[in-house]
C-alpha positions as CSV (number, residue, x, y, z in Angstrom):
1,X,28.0,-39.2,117.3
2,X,24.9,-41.2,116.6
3,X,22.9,-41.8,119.2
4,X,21.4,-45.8,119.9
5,X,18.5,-46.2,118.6
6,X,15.5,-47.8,121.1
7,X,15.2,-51.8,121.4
8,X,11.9,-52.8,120.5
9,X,11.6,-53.8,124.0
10,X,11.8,-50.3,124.3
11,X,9.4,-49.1,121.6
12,X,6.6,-51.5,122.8
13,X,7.1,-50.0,126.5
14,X,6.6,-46.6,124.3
15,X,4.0,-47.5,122.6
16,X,1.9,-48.8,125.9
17,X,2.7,-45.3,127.2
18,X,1.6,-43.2,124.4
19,X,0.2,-45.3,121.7
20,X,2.3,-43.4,119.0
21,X,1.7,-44.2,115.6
22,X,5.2,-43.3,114.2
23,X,6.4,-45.7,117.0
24,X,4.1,-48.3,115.7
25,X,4.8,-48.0,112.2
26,X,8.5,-48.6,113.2
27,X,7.2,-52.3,114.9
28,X,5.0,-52.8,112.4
29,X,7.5,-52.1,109.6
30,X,9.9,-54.3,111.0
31,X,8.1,-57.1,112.3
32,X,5.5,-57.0,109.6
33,X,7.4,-59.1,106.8
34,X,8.7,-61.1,109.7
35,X,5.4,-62.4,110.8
36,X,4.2,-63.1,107.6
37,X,7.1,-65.2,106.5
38,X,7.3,-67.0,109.9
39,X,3.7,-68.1,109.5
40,X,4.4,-69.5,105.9
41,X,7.4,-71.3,107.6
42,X,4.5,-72.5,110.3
43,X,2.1,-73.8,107.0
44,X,-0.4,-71.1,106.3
45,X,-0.7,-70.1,102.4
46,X,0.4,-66.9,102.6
47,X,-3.4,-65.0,102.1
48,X,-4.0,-66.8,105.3
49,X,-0.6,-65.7,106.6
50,X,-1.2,-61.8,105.4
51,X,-4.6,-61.7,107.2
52,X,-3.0,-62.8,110.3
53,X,0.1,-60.5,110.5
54,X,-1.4,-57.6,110.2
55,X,-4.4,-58.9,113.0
56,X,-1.0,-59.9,115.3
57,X,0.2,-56.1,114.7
58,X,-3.3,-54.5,115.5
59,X,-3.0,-57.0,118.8
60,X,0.3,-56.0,119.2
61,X,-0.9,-52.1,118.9
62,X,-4.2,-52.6,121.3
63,X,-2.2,-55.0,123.7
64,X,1.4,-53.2,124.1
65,X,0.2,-52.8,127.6
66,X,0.3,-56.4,128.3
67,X,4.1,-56.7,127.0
68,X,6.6,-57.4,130.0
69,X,10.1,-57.2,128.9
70,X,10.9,-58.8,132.1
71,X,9.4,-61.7,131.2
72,X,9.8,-62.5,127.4
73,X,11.6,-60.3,124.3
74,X,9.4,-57.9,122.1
75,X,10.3,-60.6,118.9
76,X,8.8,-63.6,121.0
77,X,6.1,-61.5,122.3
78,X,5.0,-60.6,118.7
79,X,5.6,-63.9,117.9
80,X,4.0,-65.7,120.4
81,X,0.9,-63.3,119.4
82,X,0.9,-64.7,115.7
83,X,1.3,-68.6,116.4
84,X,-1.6,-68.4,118.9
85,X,-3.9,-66.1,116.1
86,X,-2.6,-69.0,113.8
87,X,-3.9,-71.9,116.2
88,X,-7.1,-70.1,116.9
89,X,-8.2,-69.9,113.0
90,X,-6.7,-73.5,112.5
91,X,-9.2,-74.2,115.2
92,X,-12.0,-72.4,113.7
93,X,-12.0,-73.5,110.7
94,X,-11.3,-77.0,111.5
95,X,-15.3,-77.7,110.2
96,X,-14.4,-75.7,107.2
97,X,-13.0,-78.2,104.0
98,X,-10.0,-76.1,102.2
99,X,-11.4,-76.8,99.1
100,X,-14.4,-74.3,99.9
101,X,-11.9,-71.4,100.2
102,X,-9.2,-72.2,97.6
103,X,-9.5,-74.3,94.2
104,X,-7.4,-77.4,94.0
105,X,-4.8,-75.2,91.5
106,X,-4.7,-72.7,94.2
107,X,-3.5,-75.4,96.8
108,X,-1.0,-76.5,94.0
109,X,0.8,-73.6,93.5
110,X,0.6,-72.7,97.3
111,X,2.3,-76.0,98.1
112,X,5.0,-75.6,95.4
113,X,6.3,-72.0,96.3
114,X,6.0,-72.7,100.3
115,X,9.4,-73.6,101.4
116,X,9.6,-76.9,104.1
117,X,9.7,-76.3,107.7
118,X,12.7,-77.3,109.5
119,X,12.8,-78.4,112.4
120,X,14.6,-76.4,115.8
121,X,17.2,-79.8,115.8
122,X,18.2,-79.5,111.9
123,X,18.1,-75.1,112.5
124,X,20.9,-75.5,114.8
125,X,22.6,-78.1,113.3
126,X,23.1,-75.3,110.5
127,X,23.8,-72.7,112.7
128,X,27.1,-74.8,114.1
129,X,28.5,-75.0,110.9
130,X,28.6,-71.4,110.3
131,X,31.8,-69.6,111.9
132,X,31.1,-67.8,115.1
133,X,30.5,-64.4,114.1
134,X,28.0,-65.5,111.5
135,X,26.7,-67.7,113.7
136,X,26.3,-64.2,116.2
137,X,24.4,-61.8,113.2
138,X,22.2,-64.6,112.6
139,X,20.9,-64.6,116.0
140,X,20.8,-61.2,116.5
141,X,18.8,-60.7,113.4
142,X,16.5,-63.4,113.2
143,X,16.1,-64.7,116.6
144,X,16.3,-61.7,118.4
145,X,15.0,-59.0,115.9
146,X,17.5,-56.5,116.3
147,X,18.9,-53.7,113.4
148,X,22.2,-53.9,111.8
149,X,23.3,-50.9,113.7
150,X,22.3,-52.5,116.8
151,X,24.5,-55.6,116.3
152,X,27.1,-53.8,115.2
153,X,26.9,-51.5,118.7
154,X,26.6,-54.7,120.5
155,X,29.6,-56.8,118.8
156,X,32.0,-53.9,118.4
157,X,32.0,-54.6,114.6
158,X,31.4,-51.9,111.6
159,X,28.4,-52.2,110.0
160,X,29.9,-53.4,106.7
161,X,31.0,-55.9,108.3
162,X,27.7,-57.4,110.2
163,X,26.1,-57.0,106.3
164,X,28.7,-59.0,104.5
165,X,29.1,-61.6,107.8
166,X,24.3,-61.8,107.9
167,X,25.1,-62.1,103.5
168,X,27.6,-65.3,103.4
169,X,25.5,-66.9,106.8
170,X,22.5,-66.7,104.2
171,X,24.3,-67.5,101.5
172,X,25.7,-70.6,103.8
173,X,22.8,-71.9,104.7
174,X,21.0,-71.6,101.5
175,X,23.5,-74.0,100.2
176,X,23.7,-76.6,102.7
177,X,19.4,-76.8,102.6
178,X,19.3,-77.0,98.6
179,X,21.8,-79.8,99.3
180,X,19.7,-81.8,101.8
181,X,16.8,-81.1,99.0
């Protein structure tokens, strides 16, 4: 019988206690790619966005003390930790032209690969039209952070089946967004 794994909830609390590394590494590992990709989505170019993950994580690592699960989830924690990095640098470099840091080719291709930001209104618009458990895996996953195992503890569901269920949500949504494109 395998046992559950920790929340990250549960693995920031540890990491307060202790400052582990191995449990680090398992945050950053997970939450890494997460970050980066949810900054894109905010409008950074993604050198911008690379910088500031891994300063959110070294936040996260310095600050795990300040985490009360009580009050907000490990994944909007993080989160929370980013957007605020993202605002301050906005902020400083406010006097700063982006031409100085990046030629106009740079700002090109940077424009052309990010993809558009929806908006929360159009997100669960989408998130309606899926069936219910999709609509479930998607939240757990994205919105909430947790594993694959995890959601498959928490609906009663075999793993294979949160997989395929997270694949044709993806696959979904995909299509109904290159549609509206």
């Amino acid at each position: 019988m395998q046992s559950e794994a920790p929340s990250f909830n549960e693995l920031l609390i540890k990491l307060a206690e202790v400052q582990d590394r191995f449990v680090f590494k398992r945050i950053y590992d997970h939450f890494s790619p997460r970050v980066k990709q949810y900054l894109i989505g905010l409008g950074c170019l993604p050198q911008i966005a690379e910088e500031l993950t891994q300063e959110a994580l070294i936040r996260v690592y310095q600050r795990a003390h300040q985490f009360d699960s009580s009050k907000a989830q490990a994944s909007t924690w993080i989160f929370r930790i980013a957007r605020n990095l993202m605002i301050d640098h906005l902020r400083k470099d406010k006097m700063t032209p982006l031409q100085e840091e990046y030629s106009a080719s740079e700002i090109e291709l940077e424009y052309e690969t990010t993809q558009p930001v929806l908006d929360g209104k159009k997100i669960q618009e989408l998130m309606q039209s899926l069936p219910n458990d999709q609509t479930q895996v998607v939240h757990l996953t994205y919105f909430l952070g947790l594993s694959h195992s995890q959601i498959a503890q928490k609906l009663s569901m075999p793993i294979g089946t949160v997989k395929s269920n997270l694949r044709l949500a993806v696959k979904r949504l995909r299509g109904a967004l290159e549609v509206e494109q």
